[in-house]
C-alpha positions in Angstrom: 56.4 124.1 99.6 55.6 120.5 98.7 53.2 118.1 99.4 53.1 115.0 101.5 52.6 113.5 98.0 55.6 115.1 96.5 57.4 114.4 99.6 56.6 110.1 99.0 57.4 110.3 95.4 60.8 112.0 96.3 61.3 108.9 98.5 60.4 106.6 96.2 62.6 107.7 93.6 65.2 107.8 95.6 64.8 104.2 96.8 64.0 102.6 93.7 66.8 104.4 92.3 69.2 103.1 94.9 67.5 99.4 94.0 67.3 99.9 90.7 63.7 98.9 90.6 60.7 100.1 87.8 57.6 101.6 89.0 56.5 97.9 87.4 58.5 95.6 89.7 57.7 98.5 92.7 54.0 97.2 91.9 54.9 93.8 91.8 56.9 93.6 95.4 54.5 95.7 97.0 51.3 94.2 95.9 49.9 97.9 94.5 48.3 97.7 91.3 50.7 98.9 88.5 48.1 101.7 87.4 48.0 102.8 91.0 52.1 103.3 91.5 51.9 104.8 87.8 49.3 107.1 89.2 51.4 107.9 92.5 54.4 108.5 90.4 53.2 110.8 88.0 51.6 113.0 91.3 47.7 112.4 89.9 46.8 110.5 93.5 45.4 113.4 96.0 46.0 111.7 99.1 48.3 108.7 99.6 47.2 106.5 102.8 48.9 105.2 105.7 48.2 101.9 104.3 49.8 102.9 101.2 53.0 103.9 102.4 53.5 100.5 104.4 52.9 98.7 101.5 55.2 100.7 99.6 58.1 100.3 102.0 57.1 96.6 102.6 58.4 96.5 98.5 60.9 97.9 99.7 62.5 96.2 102.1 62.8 99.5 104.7 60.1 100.2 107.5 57.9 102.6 107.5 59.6 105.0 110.2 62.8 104.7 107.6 60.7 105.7 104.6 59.4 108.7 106.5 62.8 109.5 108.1 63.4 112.4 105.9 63.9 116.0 106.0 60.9 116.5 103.2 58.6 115.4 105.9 59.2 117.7 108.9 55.6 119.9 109.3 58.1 123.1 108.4 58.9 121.5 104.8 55.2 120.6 103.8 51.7 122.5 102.9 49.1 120.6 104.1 46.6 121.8 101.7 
């Protein structure tokens, strides 16, 4: 089972991908410090915050409720450790 961490980096990945967009531009369209998306990325943050996520998908142009609208997030998919 994954994490609600794993699950965001999975998304983020994904969407970046799709935009073609580095972690550095992620940083710059969100307004996240570079280190910290470099951080989130390589799975060293613990526990990403609401506030986090909405930035996140504010960089990238979907809404929050989009971002989360995945499988990977469903309680069933996810350890809550």
């Amino acid at each position: 089972m994954k994490t609600i961490n794993d699950a965001v980096v999975e998304r983020l990945y994904k969407y970046m991908g799709e935009r073609n967009l580095t972690q550095y531009k992620l940083a710059q369209l969100s307004g996240i410090p570079f280190p910290t998306i470099k951080s989130i990325m390589q799975r060293r943050t613990k526990d990403i915050t609401l506030k986090t996520i909405i930035m996140l998908s504010d960089g990238l142009k979907v809404s929050p409720s989009e971002f989360l609208n995945d499988p990977s997030f469903n309680i069933e998919n996810l350890t809550l450790d």
